[in-house]
Structures are given as C-alpha cells and as structure tokens.
N, CA, C and O of each residue as an XYZ file, in Angstrom:
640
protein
N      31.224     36.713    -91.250
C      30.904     37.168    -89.909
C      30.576     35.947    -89.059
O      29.524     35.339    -89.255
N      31.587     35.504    -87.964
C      31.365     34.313    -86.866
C      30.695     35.136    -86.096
O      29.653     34.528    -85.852
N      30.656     36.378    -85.447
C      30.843     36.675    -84.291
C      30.100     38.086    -84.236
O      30.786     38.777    -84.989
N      29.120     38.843    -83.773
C      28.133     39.848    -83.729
C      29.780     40.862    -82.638
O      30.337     40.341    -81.672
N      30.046     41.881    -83.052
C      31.090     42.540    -81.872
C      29.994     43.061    -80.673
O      28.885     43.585    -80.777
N      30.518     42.817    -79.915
C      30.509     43.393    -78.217
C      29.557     44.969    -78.764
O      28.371     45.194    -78.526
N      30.674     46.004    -79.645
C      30.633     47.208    -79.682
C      29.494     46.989    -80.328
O      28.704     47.295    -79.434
N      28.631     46.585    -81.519
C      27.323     46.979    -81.968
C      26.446     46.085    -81.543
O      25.315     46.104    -82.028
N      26.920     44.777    -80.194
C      25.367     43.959    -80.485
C      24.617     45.210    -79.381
O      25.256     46.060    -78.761
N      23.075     45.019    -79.362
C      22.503     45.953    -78.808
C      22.333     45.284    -76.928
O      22.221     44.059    -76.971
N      22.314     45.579    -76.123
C      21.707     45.585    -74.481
C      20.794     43.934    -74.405
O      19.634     44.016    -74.808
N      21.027     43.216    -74.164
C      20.490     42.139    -74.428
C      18.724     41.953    -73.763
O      18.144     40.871    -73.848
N      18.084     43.169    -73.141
C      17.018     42.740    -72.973
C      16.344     43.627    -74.000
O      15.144     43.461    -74.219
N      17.219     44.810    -74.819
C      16.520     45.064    -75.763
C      16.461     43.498    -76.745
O      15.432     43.207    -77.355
N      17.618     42.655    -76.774
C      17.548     41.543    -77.736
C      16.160     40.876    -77.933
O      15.425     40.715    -78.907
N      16.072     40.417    -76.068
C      15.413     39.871    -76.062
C      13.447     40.622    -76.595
O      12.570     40.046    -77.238
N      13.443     41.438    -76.235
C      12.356     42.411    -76.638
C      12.290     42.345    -78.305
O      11.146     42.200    -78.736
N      13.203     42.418    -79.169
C      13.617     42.149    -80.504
C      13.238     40.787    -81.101
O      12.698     40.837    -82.206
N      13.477     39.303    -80.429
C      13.619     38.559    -80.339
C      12.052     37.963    -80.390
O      11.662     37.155    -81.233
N      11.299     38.485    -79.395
C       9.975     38.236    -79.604
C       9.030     39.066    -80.690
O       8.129     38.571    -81.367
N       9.485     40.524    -80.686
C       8.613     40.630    -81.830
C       8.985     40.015    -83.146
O       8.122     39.796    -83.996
N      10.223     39.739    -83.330
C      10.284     39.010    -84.756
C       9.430     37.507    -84.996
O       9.523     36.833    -86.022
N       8.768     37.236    -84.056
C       7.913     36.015    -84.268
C       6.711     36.584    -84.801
O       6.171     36.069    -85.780
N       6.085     37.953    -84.046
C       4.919     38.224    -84.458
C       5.495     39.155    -86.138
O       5.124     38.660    -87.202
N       6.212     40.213    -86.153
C       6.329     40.944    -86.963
C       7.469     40.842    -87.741
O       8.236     41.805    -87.737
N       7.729     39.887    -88.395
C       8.909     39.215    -88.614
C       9.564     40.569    -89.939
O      10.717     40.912    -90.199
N       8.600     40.903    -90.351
C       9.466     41.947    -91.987
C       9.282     43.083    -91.239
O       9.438     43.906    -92.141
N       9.039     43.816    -90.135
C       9.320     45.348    -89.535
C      10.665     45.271    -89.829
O      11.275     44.206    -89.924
N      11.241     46.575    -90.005
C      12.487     46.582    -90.145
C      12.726     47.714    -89.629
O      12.793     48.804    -90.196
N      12.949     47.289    -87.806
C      13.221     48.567    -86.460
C      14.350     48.000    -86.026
O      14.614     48.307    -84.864
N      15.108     47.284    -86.544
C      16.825     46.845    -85.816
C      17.322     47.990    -85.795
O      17.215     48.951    -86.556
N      17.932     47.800    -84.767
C      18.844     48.610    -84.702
C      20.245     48.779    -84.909
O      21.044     48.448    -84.034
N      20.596     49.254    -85.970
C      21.352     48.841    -86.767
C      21.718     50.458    -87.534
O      20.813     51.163    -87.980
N      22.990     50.807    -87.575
C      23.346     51.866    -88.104
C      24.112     51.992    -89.763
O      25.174     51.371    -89.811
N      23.815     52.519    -90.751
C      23.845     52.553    -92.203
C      25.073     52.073    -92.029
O      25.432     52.590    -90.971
N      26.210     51.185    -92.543
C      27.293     51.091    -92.286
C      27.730     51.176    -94.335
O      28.833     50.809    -94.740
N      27.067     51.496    -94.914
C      27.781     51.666    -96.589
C      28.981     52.576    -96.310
O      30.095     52.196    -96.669
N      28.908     53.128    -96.020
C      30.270     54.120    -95.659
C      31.444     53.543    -94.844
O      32.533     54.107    -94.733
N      31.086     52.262    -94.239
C      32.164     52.364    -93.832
C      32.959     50.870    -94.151
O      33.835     50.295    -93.506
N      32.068     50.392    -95.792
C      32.900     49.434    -96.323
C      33.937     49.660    -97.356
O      34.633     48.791    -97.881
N      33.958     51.136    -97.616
C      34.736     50.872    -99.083
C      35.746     52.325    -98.780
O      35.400     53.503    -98.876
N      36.811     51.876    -98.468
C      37.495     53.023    -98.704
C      37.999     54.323    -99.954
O      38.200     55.537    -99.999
N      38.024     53.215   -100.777
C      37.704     54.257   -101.800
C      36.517     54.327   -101.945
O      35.637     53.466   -101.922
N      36.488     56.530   -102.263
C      35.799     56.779   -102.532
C      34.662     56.574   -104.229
O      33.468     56.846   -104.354
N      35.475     56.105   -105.109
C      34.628     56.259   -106.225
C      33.959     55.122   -106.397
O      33.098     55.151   -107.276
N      34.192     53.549   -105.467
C      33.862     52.611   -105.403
C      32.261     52.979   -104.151
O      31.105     52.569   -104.253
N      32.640     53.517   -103.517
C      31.687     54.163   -102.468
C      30.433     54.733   -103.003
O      29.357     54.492   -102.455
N      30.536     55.545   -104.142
C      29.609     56.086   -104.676
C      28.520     55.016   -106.070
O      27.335     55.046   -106.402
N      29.914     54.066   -106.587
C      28.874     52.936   -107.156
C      28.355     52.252   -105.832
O      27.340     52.852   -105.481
N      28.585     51.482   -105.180
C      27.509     51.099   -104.381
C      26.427     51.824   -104.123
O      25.343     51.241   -104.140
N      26.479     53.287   -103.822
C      25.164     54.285   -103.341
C      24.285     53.795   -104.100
O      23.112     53.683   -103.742
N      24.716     53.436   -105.245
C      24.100     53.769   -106.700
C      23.498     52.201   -106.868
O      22.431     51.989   -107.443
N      24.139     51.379   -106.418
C      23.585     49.855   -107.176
C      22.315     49.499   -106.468
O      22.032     49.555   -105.271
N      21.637     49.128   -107.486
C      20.357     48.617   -107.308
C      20.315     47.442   -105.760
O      19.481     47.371   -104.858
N      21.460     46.740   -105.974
C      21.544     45.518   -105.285
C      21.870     46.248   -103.645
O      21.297     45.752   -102.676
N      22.479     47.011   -103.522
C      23.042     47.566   -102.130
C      22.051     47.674   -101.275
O      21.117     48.244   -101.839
N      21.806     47.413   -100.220
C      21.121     47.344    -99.343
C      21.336     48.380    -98.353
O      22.311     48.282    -97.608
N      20.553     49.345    -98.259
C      20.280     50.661    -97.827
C      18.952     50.956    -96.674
O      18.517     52.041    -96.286
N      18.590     49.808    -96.374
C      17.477     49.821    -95.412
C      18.101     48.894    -94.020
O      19.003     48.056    -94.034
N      17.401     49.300    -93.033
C      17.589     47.826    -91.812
C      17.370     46.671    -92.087
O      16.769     46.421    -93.132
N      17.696     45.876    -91.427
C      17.009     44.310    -92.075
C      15.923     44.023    -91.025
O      15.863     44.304    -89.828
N      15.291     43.534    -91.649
C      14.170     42.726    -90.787
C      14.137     42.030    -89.855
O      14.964     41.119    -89.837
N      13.285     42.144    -88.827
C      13.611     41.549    -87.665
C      13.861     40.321    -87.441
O      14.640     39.964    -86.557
N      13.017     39.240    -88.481
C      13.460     38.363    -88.623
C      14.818     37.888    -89.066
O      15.282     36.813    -88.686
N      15.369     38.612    -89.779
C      16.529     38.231    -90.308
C      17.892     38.752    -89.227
O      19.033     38.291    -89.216
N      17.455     39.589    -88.573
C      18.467     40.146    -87.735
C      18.687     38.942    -86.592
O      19.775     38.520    -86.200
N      17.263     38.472    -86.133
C      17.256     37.632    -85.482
C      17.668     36.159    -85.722
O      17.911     35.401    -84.784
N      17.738     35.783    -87.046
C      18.065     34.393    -87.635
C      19.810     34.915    -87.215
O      20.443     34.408    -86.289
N      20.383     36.086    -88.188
C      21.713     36.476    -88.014
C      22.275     36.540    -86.426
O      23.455     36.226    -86.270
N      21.671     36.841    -85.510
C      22.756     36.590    -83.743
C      21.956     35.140    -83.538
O      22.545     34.598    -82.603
N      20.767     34.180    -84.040
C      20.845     33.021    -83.640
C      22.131     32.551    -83.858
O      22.964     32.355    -82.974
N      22.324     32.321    -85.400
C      23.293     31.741    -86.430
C      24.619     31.847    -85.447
O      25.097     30.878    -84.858
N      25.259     33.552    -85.358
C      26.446     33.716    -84.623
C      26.540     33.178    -83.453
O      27.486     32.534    -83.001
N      25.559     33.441    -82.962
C      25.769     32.760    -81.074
C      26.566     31.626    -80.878
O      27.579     31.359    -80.232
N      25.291     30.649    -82.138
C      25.856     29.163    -82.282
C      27.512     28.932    -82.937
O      28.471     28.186    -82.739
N      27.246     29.762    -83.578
C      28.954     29.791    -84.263
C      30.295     29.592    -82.891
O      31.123     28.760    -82.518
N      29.842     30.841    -82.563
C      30.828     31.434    -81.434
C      30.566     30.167    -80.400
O      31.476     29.632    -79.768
N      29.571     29.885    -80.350
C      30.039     28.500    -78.783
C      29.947     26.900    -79.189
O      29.562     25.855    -78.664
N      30.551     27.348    -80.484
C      31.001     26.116    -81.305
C      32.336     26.283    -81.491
O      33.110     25.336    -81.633
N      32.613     27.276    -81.499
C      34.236     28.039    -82.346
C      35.040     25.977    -82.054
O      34.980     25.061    -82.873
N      35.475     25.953    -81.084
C      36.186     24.759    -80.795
C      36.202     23.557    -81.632
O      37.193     22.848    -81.809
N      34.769     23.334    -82.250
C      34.537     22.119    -82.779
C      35.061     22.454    -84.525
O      35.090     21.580    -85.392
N      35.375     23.655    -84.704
C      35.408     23.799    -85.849
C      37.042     23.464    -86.609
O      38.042     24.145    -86.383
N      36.987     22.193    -87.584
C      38.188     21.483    -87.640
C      38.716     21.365    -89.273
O      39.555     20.542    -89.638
N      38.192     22.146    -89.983
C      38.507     21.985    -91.037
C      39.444     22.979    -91.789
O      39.640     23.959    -91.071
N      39.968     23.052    -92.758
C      41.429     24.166    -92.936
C      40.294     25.363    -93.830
O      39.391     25.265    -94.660
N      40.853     26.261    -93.222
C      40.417     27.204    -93.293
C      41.272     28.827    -93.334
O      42.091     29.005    -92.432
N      41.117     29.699    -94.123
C      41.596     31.339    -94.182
C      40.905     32.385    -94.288
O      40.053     32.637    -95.140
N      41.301     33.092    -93.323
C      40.145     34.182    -92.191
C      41.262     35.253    -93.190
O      42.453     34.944    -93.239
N      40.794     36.394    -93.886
C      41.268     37.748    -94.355
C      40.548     38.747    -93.678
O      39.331     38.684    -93.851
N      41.058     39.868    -92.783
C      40.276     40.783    -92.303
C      41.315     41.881    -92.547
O      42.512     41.623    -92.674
N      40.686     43.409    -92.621
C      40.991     44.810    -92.373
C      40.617     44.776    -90.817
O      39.695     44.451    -90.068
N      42.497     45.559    -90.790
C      42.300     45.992    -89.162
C      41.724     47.164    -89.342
O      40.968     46.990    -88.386
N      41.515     47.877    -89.607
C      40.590     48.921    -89.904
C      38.817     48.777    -89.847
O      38.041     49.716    -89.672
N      38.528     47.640    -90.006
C      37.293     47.499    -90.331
C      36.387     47.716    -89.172
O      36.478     47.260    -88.032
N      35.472     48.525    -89.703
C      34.201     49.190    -88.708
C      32.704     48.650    -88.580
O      31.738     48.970    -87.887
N      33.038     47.332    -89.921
C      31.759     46.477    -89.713
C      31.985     45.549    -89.317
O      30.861     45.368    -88.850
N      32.635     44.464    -88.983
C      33.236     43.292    -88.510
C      34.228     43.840    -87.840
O      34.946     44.739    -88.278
N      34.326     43.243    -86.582
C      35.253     43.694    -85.514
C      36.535     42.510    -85.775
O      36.282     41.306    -85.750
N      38.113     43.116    -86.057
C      38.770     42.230    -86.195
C      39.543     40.819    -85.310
O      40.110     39.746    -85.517
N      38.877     42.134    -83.724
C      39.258     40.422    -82.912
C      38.210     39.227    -83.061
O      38.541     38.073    -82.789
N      36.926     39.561    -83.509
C      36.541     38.219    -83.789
C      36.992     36.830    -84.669
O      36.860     35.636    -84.403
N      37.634     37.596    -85.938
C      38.527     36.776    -86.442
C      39.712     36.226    -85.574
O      39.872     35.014    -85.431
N      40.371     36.970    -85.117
C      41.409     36.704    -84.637
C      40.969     35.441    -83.382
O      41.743     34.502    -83.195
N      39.738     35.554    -82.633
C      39.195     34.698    -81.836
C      38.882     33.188    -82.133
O      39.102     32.134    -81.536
N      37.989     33.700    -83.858
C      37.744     32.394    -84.215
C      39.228     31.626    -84.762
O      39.356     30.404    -84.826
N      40.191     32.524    -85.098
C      41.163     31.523    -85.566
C      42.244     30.779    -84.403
O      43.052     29.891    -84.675
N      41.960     31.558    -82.697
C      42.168     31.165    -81.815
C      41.841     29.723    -81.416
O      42.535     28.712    -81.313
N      40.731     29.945    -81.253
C      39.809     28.842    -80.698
C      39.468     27.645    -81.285
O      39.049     26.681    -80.645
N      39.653     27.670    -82.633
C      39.564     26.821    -83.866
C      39.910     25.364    -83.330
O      40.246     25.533    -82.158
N      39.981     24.090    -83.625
C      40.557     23.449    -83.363
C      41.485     22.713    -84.837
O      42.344     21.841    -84.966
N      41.150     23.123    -85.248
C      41.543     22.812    -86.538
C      43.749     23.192    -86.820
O      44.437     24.148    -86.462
N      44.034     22.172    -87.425
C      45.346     22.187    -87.573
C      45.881     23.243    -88.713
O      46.924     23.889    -88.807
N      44.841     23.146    -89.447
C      45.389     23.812    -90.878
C      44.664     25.191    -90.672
O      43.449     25.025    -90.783
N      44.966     26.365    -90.435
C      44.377     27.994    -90.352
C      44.941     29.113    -90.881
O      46.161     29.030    -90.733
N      44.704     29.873    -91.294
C      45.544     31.094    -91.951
C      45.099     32.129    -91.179
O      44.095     31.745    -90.579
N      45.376     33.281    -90.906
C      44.875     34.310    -90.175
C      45.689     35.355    -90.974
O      46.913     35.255    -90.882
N      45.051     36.601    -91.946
C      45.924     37.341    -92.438
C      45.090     39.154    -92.133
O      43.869     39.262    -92.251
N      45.614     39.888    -91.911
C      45.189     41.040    -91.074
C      45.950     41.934    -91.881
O      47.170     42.091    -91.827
N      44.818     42.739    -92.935
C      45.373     43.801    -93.671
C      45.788     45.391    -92.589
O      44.934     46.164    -92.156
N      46.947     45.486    -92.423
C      47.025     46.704    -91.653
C      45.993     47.967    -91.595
O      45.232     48.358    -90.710
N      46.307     48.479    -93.012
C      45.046     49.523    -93.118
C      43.677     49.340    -94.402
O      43.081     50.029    -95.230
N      43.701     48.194    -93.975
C      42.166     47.779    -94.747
C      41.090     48.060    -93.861
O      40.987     48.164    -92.638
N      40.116     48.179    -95.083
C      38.828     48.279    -94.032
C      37.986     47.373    -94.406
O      38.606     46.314    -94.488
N      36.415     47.171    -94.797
C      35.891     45.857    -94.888
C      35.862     45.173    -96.492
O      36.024     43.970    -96.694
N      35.665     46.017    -97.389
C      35.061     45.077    -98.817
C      37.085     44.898    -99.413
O      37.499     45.475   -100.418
N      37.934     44.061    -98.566
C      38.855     43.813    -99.073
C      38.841     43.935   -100.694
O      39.419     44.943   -101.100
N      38.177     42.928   -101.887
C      38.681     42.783   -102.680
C      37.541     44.099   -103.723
O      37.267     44.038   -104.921
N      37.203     44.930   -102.922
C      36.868     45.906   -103.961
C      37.067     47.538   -103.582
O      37.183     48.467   -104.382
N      37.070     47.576   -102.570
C      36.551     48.781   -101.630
C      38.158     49.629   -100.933
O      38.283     50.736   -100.408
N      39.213     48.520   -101.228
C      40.799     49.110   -100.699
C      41.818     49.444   -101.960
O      41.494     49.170   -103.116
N      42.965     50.005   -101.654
C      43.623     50.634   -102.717
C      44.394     49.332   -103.414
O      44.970     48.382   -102.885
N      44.180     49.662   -104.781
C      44.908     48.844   -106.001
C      45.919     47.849   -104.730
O      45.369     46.798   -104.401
N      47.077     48.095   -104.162
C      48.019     47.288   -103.667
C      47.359     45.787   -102.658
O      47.666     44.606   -102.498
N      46.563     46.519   -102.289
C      45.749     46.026   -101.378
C      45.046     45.024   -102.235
O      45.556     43.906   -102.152
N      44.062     45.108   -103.001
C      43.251     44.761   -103.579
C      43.796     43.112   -104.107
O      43.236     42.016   -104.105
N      45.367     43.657   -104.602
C      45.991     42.601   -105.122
C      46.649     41.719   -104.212
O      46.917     40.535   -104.417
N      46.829     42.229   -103.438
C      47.846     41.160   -102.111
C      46.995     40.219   -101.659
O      47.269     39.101   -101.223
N      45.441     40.985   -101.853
C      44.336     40.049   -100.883
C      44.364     39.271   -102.107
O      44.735     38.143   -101.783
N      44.121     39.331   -103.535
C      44.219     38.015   -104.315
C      45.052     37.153   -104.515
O      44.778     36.076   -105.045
N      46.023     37.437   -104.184
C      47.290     36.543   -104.350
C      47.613     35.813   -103.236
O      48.222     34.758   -103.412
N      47.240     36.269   -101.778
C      46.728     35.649   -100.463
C      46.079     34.731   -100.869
O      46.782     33.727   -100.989
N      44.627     34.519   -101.263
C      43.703     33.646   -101.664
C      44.162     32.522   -102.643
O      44.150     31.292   -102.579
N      44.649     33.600   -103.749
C      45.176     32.378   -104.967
C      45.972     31.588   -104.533
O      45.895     30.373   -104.718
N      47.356     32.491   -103.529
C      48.442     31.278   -102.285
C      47.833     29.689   -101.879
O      48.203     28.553   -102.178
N      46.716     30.234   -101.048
C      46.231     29.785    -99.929
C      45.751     28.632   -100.745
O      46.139     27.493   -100.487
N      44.726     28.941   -101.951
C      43.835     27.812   -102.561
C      44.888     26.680   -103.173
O      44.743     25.465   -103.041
N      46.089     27.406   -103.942
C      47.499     26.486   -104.795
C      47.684     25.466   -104.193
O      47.610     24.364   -104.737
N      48.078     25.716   -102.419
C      48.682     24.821   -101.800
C      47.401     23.744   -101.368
O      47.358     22.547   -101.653
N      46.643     24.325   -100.799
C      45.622     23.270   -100.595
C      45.020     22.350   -101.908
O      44.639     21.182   -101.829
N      45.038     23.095   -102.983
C      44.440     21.878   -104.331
C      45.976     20.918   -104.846
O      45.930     19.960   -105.619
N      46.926     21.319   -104.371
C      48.351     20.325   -104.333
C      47.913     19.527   -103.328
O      47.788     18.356   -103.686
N      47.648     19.736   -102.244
C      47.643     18.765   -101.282
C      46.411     17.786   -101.412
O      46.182     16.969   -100.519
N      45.745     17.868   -102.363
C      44.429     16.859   -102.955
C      44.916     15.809   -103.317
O      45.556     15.834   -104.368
N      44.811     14.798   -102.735
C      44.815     13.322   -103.816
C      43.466     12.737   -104.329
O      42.575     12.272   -103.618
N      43.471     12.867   -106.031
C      42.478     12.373   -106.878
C      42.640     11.075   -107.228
O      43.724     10.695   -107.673
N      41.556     10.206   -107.069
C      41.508      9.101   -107.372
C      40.350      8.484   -108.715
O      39.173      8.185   -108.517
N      40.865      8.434   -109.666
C      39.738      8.497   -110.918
C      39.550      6.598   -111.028
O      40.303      5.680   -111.353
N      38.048      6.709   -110.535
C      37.735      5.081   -110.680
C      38.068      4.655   -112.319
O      38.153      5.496   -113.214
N      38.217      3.347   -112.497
C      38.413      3.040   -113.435
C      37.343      2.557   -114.262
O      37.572      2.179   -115.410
C-alpha cells in the first residue's frame, strides 16, 4: 500500500481531529475503518480460515498506528517521483482494499527505468492465497519471471 484511496481516506478535518488524539490516546482503537476480511479472499473456504486464524486481525487499529500508516503514505505519494529503483507492482482489479489506480499511479510517476505493472483482471486482494487455483499460479510465475531476469542481470564479484 503507497497510497491511502480517495474512496476510504476519511474528511480530512476528521483526520486532523484523529491525528491529535493519537498523541494523547495512542492504543484507542476508534478509526474509522470498515472490517474489510471479506473482502480479501475470494474464495470462500480460504475466507473462513482466516475468520478462524488466531493471527487475523479483526479489530480497528489504533490510532496511533492508523496515524503512523497516512503519515508513512502521504510521504510515499509526494515522493512517488524520486522513487528509482526496479521494481513489480501485482494488483487485483477487483480489489476493494487497495484501490488499483494507486498502483497504476505509483508505477506512473515512478522515475525509475526498470517497472512492471501487472493487473489481475478479476482478482481481488490476497493474490497469492485468496484467488482461484489459475490465478494463484500466474501470480507465481509473474514473480518467479520477474525475480529470473533480474538475478541474471546481477554481476557477482567474489573477492579473492
């Protein structure tokens, strides 16, 4: 995530109202912020282990942390330009937690020569667990692609 979408950041003087209590009350956890588990995993039986895992995170986050998270992005996003190193952005156009033009923005704006930009038609967000078998595999073989050519293009130099 570069980029907080338009569609869920909240009214910015609620931000700012947000913004200050996380100094005083930094672990309240009143973000506003809507359950989004549902809307990472398209399959369903993968959907229901997450309900289930201990690790899944099923609460708001803390104000502090919500607030570290749109510092972090802000800076991202009005950096996008400076960012020069090779890099591959995988997103579901489908996806309802990450908005996919932000990818598409950051791989815009990038300055960087070397970029991949790959946009699963009907994916939605947990690419490599949460979409159907075909899917699942294209996104690894994307990755495995992507990494082949770049560890070819390494020159190792072993001191003597």
């Amino acid at each position: 995530m570069c980029k907080l979408s338009d569609a869920i950041k909240p009214p910015q003087t609620l931000i700012c109202v947000l913004q200050q209590l996380a100094k005083v009350l930094p672990t309240w956890q009143i973000t506003p912020s809507a359950d989004i588990l549902d809307k990472c995993f398209k399959r369903q039986d993968v959907f229901e282990l997450a309900k289930r895992s201990p690790i899944s995170i099923r609460r708001k986050p803390r104000l502090a942390t919500a607030a570290e998270m749109l510092r972090i992005t802000l800076d991202i996003e009005a950096n996008l330009e400076k960012f020069n190193l090779p890099f591959l952005i995988l997103h579901g156009e489908n996806d309802k937690v990450t908005d996919p033009e932000c990818s598409r923005e950051m791989f815009k704006r990038a300055s960087s020569n070397d970029k991949t930009l790959k946009i699963y038609p009907t994916a939605w967000h947990c690419l490599l667990s949460g979409e159907t078998f075909e899917i699942v595999e294209q996104v690894k073989a994307d990755i495995k692609d992507w990494i082949d050519k770049h560890v070819e293009s390494i020159e190792v130099t072993i001191p003597n």
